[in-house]
Backbone as CSV, one residue per row, in Angstrom:
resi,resn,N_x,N_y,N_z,CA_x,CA_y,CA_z,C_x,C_y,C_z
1,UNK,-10.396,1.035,3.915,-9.186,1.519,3.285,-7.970,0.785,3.836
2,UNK,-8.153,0.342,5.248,-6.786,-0.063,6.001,-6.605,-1.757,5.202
3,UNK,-7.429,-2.102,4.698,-7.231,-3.665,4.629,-7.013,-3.377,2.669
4,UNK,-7.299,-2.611,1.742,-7.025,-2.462,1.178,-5.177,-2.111,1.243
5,UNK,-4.955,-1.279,1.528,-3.697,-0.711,1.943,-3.195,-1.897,2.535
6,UNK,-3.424,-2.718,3.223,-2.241,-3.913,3.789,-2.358,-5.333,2.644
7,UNK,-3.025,-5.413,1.602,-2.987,-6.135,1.169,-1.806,-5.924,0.078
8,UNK,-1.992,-4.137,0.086,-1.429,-3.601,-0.922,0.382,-3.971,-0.448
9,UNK,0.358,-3.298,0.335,1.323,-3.725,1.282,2.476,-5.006,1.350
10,UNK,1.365,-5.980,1.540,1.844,-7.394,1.268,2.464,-7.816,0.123
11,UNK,1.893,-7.749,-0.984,2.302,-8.114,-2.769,3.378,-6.847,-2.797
12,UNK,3.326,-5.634,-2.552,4.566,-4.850,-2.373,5.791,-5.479,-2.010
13,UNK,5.918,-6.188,-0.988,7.044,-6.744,0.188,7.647,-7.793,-0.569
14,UNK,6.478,-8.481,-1.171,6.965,-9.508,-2.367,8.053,-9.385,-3.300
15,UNK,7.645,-8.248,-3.783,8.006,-7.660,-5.366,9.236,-6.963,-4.575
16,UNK,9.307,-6.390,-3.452,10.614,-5.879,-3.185,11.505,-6.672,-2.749
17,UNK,11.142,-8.049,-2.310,11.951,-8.774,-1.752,12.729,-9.412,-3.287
18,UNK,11.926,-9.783,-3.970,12.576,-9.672,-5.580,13.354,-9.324,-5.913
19,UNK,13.093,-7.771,-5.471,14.763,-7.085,-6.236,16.290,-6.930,-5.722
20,UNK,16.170,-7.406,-4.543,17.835,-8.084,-3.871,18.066,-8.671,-4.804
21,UNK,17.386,-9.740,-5.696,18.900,-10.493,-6.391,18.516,-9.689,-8.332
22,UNK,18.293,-8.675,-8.242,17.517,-8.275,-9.724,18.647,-6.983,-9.180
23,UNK,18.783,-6.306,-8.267,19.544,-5.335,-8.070,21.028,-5.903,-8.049
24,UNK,21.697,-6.751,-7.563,22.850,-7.346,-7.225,23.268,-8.026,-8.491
25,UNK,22.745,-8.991,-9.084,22.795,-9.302,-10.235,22.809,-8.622,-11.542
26,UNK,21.653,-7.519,-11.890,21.695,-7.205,-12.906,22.174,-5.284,-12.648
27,UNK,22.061,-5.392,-11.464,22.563,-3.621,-11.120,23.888,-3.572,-10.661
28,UNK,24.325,-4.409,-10.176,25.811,-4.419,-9.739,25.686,-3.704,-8.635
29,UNK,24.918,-4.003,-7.730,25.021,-3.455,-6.233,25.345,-4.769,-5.585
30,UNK,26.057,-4.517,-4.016,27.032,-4.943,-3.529,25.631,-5.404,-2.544
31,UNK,25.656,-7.243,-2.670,24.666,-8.049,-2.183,24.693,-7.284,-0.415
32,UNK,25.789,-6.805,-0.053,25.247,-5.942,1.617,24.552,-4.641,0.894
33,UNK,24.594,-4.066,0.565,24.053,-3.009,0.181,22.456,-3.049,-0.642
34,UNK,22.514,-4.520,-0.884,21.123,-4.545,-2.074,20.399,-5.463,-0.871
35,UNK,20.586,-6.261,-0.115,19.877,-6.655,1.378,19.442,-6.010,1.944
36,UNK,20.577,-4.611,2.555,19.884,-3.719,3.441,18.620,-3.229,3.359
37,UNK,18.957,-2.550,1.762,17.965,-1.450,1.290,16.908,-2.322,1.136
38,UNK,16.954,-3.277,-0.231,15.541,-3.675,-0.192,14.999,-4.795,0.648
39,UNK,15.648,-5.348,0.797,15.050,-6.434,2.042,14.993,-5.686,3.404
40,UNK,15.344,-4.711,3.590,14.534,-3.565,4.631,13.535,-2.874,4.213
41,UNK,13.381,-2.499,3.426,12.016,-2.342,2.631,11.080,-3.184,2.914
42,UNK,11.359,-4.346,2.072,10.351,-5.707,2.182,10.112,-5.972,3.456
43,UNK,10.590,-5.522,4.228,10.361,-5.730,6.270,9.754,-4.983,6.276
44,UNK,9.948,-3.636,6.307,8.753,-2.531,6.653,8.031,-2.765,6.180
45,UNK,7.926,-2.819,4.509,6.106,-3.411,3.996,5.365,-4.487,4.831
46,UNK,6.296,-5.402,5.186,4.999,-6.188,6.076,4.815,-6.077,7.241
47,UNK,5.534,-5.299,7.922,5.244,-5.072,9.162,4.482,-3.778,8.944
48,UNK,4.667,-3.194,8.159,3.795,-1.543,8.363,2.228,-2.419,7.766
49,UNK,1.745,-3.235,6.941,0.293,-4.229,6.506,0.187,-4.645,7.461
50,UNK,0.560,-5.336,8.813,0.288,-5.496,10.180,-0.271,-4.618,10.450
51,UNK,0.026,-2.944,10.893,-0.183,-2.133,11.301,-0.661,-0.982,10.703
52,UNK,-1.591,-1.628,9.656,-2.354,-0.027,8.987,-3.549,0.515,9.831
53,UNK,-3.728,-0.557,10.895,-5.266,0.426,11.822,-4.597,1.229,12.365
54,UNK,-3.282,1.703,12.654,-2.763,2.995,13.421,-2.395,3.955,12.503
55,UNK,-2.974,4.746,12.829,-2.725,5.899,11.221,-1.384,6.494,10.982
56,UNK,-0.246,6.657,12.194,1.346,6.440,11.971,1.600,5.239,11.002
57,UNK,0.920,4.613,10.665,1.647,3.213,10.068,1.145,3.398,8.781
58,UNK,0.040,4.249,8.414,-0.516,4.648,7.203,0.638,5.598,6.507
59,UNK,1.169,6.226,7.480,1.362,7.612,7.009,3.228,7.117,6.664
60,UNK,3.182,6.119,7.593,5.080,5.563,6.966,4.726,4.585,6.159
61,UNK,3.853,4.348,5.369,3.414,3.604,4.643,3.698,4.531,3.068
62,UNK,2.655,5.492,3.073,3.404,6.778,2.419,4.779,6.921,1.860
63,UNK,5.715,7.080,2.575,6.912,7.301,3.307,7.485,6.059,2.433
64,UNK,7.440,5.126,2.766,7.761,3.762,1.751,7.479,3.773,0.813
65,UNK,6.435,4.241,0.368,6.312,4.574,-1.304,7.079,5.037,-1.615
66,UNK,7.540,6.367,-0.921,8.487,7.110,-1.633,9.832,6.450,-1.710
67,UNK,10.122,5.892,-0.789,11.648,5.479,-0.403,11.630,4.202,-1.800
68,UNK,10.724,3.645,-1.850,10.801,2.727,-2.937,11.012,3.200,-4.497
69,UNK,10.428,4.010,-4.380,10.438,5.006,-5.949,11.819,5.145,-6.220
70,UNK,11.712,6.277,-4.916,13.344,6.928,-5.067,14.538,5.653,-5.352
71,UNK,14.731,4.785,-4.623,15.871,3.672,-4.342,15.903,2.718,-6.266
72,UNK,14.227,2.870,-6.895,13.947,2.180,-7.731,15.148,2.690,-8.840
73,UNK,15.563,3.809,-8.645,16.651,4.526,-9.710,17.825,4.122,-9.727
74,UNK,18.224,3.657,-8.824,19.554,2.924,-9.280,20.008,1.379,-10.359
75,UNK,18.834,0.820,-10.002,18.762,-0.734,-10.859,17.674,-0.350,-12.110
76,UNK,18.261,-0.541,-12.970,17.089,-0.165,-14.554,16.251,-1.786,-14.636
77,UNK,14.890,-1.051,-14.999,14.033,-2.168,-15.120,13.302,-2.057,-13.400
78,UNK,13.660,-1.764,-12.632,12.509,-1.554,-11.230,11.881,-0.416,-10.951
79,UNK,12.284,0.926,-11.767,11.530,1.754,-12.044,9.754,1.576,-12.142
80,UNK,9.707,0.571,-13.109,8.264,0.549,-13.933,7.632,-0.511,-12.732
81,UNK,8.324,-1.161,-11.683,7.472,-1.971,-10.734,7.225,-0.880,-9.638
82,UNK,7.833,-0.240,-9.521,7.895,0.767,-8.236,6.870,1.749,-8.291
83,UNK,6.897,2.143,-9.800,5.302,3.212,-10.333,4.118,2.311,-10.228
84,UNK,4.181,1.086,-10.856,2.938,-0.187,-10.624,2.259,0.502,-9.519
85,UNK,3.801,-0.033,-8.780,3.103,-0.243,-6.790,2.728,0.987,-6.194
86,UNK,3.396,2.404,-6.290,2.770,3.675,-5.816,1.750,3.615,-6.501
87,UNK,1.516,3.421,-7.430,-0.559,3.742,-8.459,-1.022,3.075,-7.897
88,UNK,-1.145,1.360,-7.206,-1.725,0.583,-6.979,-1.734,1.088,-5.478
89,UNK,-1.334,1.521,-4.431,-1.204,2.661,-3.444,-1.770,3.517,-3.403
90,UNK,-1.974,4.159,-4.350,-2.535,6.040,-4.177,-4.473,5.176,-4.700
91,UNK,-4.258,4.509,-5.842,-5.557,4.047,-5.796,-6.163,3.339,-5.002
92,UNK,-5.439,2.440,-3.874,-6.084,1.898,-3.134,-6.589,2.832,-2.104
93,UNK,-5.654,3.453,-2.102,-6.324,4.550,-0.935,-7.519,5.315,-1.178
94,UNK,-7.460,5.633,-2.755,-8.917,6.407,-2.859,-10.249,5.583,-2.998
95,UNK,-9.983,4.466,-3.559,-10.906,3.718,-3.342,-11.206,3.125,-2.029
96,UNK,-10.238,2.541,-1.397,-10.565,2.605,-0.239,-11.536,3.049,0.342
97,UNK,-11.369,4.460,0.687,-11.946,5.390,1.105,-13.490,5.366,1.108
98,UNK,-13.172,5.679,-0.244,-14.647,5.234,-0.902,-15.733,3.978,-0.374
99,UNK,-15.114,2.983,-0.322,-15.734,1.920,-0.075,-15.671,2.031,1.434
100,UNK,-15.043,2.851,2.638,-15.309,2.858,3.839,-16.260,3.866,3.870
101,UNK,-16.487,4.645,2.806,-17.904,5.920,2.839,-18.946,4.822,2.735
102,UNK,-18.866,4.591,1.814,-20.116,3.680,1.446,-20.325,2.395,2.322
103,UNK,-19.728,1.924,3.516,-19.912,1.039,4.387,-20.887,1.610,5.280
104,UNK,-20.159,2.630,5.829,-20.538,3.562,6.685,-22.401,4.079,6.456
105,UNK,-22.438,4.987,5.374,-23.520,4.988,4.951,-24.634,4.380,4.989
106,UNK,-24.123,2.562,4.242,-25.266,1.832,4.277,-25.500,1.342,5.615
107,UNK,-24.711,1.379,6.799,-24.957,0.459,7.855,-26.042,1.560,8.699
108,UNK,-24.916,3.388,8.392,-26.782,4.094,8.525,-27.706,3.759,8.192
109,UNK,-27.796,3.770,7.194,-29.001,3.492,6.040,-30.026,2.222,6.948
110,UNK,-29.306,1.210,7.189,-29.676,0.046,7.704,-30.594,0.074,9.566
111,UNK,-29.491,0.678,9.780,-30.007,1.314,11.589,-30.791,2.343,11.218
112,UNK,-31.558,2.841,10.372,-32.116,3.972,10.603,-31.859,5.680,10.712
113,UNK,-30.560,5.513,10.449,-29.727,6.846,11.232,-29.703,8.126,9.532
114,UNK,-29.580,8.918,9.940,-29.539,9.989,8.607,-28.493,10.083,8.123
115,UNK,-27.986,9.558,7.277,-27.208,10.387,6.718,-26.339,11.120,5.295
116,UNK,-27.800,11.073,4.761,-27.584,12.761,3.724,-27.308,11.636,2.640
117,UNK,-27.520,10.394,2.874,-27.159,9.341,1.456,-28.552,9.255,0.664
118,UNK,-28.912,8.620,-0.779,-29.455,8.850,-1.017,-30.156,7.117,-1.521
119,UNK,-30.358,6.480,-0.309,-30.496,5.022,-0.287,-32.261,4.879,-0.076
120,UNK,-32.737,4.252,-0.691,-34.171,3.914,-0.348,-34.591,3.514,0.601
121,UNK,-35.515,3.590,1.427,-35.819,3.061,2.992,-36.920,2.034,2.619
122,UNK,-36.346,0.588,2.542,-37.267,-0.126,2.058,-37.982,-1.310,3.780
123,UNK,-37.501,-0.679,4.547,-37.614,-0.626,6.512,-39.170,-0.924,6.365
124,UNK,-39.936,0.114,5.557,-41.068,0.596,6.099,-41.747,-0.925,6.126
């Protein structure tokens, strides 16, 4: 899930670093004010994809979704990138997940170990 989530992360930081001159230009925010916000954004996204094996960094990861959503309301037209990127977020995470169940599982599966999966033991 963590390497899902930092990849996610990464192409996020991108797309936010984008909208400094999409906010300033076409939103009429004041190039200090459209730096701060989103090119502080675009910093935390890649520094928080550094740091998704610490689960604080997951969880302000979160936290950036939101702040991105929310901030997406002032400039029209970054709305619909900001929903992209939370869906592409909330799904990475569940899939994620998923695919760290199913790692997990098969490497039981593989060592011998039980666990409640329903994988063929082709060992014998």
């Amino acid at each position: 899930m963590r390497i899902v989530a930092a990849v996610v992360l990464v192409f996020e930081a991108i797309v936010i670093g984008l909208a400094v001159p999409v906010a300033i230009n076409l939103g009429g925010i004041a190039p200090g004010l459209a730096a701060g916000l989103w090119g502080g954004m675009a910093l935390a996204a890649l520094v928080l994809s550094g740091l998704q094996r610490f689960t604080w960094a997951h969880y302000a990861a979160w936290a950036l979704q939101a702040a991105v959503l929310f901030s997406s309301f002032w400039v029209d037209g970054m709305l619909p990138a900001a929903i992209v990127f939370a869906s592409l977020w909330v799904v990475g995470v569940i899939m994620g997940r998923r695919i760290d169940e199913r790692t997990v599982a098969v490497r039981a599966a593989a060592s011998g170990g039980e666990t409640g999966a329903s994988f063929p033991n082709t060992s014998q």
